[in-house]
C-alpha positions as CSV (number, residue, x, y, z in Angstrom):
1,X,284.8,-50.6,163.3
2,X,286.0,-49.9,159.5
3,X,286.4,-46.1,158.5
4,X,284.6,-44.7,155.4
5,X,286.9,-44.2,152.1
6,X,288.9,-40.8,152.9
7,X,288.2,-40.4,149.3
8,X,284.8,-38.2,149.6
9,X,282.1,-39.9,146.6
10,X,278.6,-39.5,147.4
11,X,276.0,-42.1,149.1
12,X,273.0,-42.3,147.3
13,X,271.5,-43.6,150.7
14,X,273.1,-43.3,154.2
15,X,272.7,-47.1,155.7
16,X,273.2,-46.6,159.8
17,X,275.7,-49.0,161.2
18,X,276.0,-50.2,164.2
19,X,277.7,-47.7,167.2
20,X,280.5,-49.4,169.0
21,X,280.1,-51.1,172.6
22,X,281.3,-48.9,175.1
23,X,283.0,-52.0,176.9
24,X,285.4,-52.3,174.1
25,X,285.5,-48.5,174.1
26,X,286.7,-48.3,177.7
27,X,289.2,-51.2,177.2
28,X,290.6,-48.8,174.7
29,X,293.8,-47.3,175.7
30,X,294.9,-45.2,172.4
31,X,291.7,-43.0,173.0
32,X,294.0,-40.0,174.1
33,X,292.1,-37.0,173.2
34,X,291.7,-34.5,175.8
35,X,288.5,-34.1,177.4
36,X,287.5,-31.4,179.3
37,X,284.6,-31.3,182.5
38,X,283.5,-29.8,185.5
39,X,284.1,-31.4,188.6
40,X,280.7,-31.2,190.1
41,X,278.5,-33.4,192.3
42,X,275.0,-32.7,189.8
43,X,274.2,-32.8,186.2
44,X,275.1,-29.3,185.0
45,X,273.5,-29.7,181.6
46,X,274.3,-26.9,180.1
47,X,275.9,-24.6,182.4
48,X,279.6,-26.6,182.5
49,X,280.7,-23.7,179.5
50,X,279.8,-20.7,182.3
51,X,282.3,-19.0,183.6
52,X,281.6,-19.5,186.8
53,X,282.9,-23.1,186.9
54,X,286.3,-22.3,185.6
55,X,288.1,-23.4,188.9
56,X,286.3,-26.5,188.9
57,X,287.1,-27.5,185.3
58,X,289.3,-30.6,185.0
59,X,291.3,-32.7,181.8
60,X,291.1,-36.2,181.4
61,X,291.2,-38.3,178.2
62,X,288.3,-40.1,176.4
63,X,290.0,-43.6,178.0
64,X,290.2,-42.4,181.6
65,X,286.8,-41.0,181.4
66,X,285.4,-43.8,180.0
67,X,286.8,-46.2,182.6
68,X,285.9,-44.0,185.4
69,X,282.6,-44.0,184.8
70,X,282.5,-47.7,183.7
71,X,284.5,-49.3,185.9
72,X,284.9,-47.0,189.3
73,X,281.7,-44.8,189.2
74,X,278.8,-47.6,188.4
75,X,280.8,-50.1,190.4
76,X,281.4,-48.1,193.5
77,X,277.5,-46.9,193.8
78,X,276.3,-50.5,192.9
79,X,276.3,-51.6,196.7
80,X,274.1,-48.9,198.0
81,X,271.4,-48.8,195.6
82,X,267.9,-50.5,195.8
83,X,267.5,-53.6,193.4
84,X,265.2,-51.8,191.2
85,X,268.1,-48.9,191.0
86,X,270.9,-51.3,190.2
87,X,268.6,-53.0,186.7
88,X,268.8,-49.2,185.7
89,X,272.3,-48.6,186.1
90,X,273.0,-52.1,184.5
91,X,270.4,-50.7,181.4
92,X,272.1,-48.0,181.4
93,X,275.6,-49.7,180.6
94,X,273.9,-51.9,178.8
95,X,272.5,-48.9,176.4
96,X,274.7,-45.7,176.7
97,X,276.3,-45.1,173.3
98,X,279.3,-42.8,173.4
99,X,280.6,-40.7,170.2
100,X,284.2,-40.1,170.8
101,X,286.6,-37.9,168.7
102,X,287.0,-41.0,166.2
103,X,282.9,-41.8,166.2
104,X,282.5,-38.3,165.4
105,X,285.0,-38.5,162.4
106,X,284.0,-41.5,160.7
107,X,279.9,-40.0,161.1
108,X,281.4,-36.3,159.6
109,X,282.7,-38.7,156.5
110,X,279.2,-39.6,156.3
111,X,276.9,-37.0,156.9
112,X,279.9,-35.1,154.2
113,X,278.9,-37.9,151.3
114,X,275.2,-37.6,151.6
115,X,275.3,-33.7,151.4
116,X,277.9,-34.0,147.9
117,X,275.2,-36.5,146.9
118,X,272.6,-33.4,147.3
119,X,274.6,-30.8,145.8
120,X,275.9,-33.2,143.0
121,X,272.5,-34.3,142.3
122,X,271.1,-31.2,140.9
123,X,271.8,-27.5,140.5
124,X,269.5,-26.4,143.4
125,X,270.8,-24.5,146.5
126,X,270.8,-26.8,149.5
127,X,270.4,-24.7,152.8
128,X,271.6,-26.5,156.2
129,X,269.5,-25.0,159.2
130,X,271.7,-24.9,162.2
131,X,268.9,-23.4,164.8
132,X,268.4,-19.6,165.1
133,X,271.5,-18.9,167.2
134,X,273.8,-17.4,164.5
135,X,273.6,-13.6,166.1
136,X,275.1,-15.4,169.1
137,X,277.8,-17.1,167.0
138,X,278.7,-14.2,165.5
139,X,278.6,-12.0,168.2
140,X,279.7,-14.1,171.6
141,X,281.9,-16.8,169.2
142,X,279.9,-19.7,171.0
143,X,278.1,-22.3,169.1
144,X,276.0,-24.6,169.4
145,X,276.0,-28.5,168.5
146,X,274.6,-28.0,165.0
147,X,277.2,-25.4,164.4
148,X,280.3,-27.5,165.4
149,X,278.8,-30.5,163.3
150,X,278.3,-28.7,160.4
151,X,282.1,-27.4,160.8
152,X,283.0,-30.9,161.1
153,X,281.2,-32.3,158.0
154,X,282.6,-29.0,156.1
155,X,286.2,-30.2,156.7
156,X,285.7,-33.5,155.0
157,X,285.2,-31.5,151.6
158,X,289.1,-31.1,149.9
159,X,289.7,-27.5,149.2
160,X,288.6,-27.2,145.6
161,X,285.3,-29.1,146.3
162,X,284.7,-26.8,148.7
163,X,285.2,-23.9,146.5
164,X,283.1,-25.4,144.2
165,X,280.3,-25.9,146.4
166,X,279.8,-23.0,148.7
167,X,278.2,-21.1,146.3
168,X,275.2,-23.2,146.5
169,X,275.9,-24.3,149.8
170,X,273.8,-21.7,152.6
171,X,273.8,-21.8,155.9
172,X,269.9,-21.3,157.4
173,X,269.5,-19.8,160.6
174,X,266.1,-20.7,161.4
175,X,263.6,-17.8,160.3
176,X,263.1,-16.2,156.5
177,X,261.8,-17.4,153.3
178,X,264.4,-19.6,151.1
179,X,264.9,-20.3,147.1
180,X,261.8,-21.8,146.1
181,X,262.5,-25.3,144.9
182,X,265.5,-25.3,147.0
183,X,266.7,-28.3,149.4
184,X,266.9,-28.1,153.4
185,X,268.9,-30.2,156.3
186,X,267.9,-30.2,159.4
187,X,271.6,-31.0,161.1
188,X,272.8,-32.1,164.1
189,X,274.5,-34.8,166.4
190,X,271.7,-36.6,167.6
191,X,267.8,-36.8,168.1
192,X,266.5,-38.2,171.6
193,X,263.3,-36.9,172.0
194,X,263.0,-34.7,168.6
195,X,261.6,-31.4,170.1
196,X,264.6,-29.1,169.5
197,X,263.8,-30.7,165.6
198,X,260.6,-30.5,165.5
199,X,261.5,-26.6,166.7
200,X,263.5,-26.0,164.5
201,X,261.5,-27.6,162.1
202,X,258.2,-25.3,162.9
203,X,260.4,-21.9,162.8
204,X,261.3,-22.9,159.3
205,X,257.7,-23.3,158.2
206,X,256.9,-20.2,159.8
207,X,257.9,-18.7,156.8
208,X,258.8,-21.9,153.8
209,X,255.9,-24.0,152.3
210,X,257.3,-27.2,152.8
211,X,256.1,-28.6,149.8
212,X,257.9,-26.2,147.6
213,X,261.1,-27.8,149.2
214,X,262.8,-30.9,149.5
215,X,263.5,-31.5,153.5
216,X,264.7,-34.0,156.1
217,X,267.0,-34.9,158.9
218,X,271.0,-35.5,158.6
219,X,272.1,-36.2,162.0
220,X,275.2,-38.4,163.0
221,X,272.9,-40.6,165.5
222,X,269.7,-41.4,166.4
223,X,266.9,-44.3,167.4
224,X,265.7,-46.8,165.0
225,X,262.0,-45.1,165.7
226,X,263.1,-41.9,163.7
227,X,265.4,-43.6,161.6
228,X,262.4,-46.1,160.3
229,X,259.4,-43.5,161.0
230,X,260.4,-40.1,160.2
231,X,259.4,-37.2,162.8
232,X,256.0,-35.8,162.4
233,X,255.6,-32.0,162.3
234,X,252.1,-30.0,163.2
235,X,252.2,-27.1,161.5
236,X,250.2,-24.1,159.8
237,X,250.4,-26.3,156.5
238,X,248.8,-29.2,158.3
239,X,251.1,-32.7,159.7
240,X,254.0,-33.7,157.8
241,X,256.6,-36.3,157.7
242,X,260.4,-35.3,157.5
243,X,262.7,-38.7,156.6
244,X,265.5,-38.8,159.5
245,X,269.6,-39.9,157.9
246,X,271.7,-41.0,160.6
247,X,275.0,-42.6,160.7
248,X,274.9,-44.6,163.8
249,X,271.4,-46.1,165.1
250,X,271.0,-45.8,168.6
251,X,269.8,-48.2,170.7
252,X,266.2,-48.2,171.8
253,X,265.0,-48.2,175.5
254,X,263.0,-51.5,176.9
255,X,260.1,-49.7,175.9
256,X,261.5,-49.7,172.4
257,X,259.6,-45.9,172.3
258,X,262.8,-44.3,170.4
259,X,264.3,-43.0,173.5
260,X,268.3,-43.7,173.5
261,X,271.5,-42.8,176.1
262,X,273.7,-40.9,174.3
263,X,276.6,-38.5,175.1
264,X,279.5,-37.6,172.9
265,X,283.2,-35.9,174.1
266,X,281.8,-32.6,172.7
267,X,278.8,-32.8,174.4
268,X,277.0,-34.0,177.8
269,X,274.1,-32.4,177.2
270,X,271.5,-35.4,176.5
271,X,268.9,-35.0,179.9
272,X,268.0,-38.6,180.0
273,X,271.9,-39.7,180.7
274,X,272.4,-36.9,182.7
275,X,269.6,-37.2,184.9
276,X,269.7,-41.1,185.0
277,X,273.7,-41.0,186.7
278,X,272.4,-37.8,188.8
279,X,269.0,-40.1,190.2
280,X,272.0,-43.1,190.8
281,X,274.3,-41.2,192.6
282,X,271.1,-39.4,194.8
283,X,270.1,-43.3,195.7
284,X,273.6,-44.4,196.7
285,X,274.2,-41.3,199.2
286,X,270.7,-42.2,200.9
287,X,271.3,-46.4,200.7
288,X,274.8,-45.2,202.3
289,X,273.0,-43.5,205.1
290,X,270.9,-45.9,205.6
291,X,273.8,-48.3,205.9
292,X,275.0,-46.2,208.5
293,X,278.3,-45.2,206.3
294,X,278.7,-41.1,205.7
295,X,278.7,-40.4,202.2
296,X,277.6,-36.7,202.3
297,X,278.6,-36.3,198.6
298,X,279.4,-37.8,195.5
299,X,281.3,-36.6,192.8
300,X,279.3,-37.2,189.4
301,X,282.0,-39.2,186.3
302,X,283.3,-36.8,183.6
303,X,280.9,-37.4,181.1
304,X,278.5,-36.7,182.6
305,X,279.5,-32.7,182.4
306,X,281.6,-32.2,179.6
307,X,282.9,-28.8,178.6
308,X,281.8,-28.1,175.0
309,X,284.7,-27.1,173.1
310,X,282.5,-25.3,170.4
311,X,280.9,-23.0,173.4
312,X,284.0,-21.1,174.7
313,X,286.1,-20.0,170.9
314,X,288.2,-23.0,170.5
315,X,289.5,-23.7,167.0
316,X,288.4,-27.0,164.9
317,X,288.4,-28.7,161.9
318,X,285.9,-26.4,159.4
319,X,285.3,-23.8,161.5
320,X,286.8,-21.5,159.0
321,X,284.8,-22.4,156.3
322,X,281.5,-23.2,158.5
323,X,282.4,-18.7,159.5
324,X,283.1,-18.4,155.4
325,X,279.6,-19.4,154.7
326,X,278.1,-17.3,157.3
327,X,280.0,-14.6,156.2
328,X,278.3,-14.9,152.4
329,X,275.3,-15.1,153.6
C-alpha cells in the first residue's frame, strides 16, 4: 500500500481505497508496535481499560497478535466446530479488516487533507463533534475514539498551519447551538452499524437547524452502503441525508447490508467481531466435549480485547493540540 504525500495539500474529494489483506498483514514481521490486551476467556468490549483487569493485562506486538489469531487461534478451534460454524470463521478471515498503527497513519493523512480542504475553502468556522464526553476528558483524562482520532488528524497539520487554523477550527461536544452558516464533522474511526452517528447526529439537531449548516461524516473506514448512500437521520426537522468520507472501504457482509469486521490496535470495541470469535470459541469448548476431549476454557486472541491507549492518559501524536482546542473553547 502507497502512503499519502507527507506534504499536507487538500483533497477536493476523499476517494476510499482499498484496506489491506490481513494475510499479508500477518506475514508482516516489521509490524513491531506494542499492543496492549487483557488476557480473558470473553469479549470484554469495553471494560479491558478498567482497573480491575490490570493483572491480566498483557503486551504483544501488532505481528504476533495478528498471527495468533490467524494462524493459532482460528486454526486450533477449527476441528471442534459444526460445519456451519467453520463457513463463519472462514468469512470472518475472509472479511475482518484490521487498522494498525501504519493504517491509522496513512487514514490521519487523509481525513487531515479533507479538513485543510474545508477550512481553506472558505472563511467559515468548521466545528468537529467528537460525542458529548468532553467533561469526562477533561476531568478523568480518558477519551474516547473520536477524541484520539481527531488528535491523530491534528498532528498531521505542521506547526504554523496549525496556528493558523485553530482559530476557526472548534471542537463540538455534542449539545449547544453553533455559528450559523458554519461547517460540522461528524468524526470518528469507523461506522458499523451507524447508531452512535446517528446519536450523535440527533444531539446535534437538538439544538442546530441542519440546513443552516454544511454537515457530513469524516471517518477513516467504513462499508461501501454508507460510503455510496449517506446515513439517514429522523429528526425534529424531518429525515435527512448526511454524505459519509472514509479513507478505507470496508468490506461488506454476504448480505451486502453494510455491516463490516473491523478492529484496529487502538480499539477492539466493534460488537460484531467481538461477539463472532466469543460465539467460535463457545462452539469449540462444547464440540470438544462432545468429542470427549476437556477443554473447560479458552483463552480469546489479543485482538479481540485490546487496551485503548486513549482511555487510561497515555501520550500521542496531537493530543496537545486536540487539549489546546478544548482549552479555547
Amino acid at each position: 500500500m502507497s502512503e499519502l504525500s507527507a506534504s499536507l495539500d487538500v483533497l477536493d474529494v476523499l476517494n476510499p481505497v482499498t484496506p489491506p489483506d490481513l494475510t499479508l498483514q500477518a506475514q508482516d514481521a516489521s509490524r513491531d508496535n506494542i499492543m496492549v490486551y487483557v488476557k480473558a476467556d470473553d469479549y470484554l468490549r469495553t471494560e479491558t481499560s478498567d482497573p480491575s483487569f490490570m493483572k491480566s493485562r498483557r503486551e504483544t506486538t501488532e505481528y504476533k497478535a495478528l498471527n495468533e489469531f490467524f494462524y493459532i487461534f482460528m486454526k486450533m478451534v477449527e476441528p471442534y466446530v459444526p460445519d456451519h460454524i467453520k463457513d463463519d470463521a472462514r468469512e470472518l478471515r475472509n472479511e475482518l479488516v484490521f487498522l494498525g498503527m501504519s493504517e491509522l497513519h496513512f487514514a490521519a493523512t487523509a481525513l487531515a487533507k479533507r479538513l485543510r480542504h474545508h477550512l481553506e475553502v472558505d472563511n467559515k468556522p468548521v466545528y468537529i463533534d467528537v460525542g458529548n464526553s468532553l467533561s469526562q476528558c477533561r476531568v478523568k483524562n480518558e477519551m474516547k475514539s473520536s477524541q484520539y482520532i481527531l488528535s491523530l488528524v491534528l498532528s498531521k497539520f505542521l506547526d504554523d498551519e496549525f496556528e493558523e487554523y485553530e482559530g476557526r477550527l472548534k471542537v463540538y461536544g455534542g449539545r449547544g447551538e453553533i455559528d450559523k452558516s458554519s461547517k460540522i464533522l461528524f468524526l470518528d474511526d469507523w461506522i458499523i452499524n451507524g447508531s452512535q452517528v446517528e446519536e450523535r447526529i440527533a444531539g446535534f439537531e437538538v439544538d442546530n437547524d441542519p440546513e443552516d449548516h454544511e454537515a457530513s461524516v469524516l471517518v477513516m473506514a467504513a462499508s461501501s452502503n454508507y460510503i455510496d448512500n449517506g446515513i439517514g437521520v429522523d429528526s425534529l426537522w424531518g429525515e435527512a441525508t448526511y454524505p459519509v468520507e472514509a479513507y478505507y472501504r470496508l468490506k461488506n457482509d454476504h448480505n451486502d447490508w453494510g455491516v463490516s469486521r473491523v478492529t484496529g490496535i487502538h480499539s477492539s470495541t466493534d460488537s460484531a467481531f467481538g461477539y463472532e470469535v466469543d460465539d467460535i470459541a463457545y462452539r469449540a469448548i462444547e464440540g470438544g466435549i462432545l468429542k470427549g476431549e476437556r477443554i473447560d476454557r479458552l483463552t480469546l486472541p489479543a485482538l479481540v480485547n485490546i487496551v485503548r491507549p486513549y482511555r487510561n492518559g497515555e501520550d500521542f501524536d496531537g493530543l496537545s493540540r486536540f487539549r489546546q482546542l478544548l482549552e479555547k473553547g
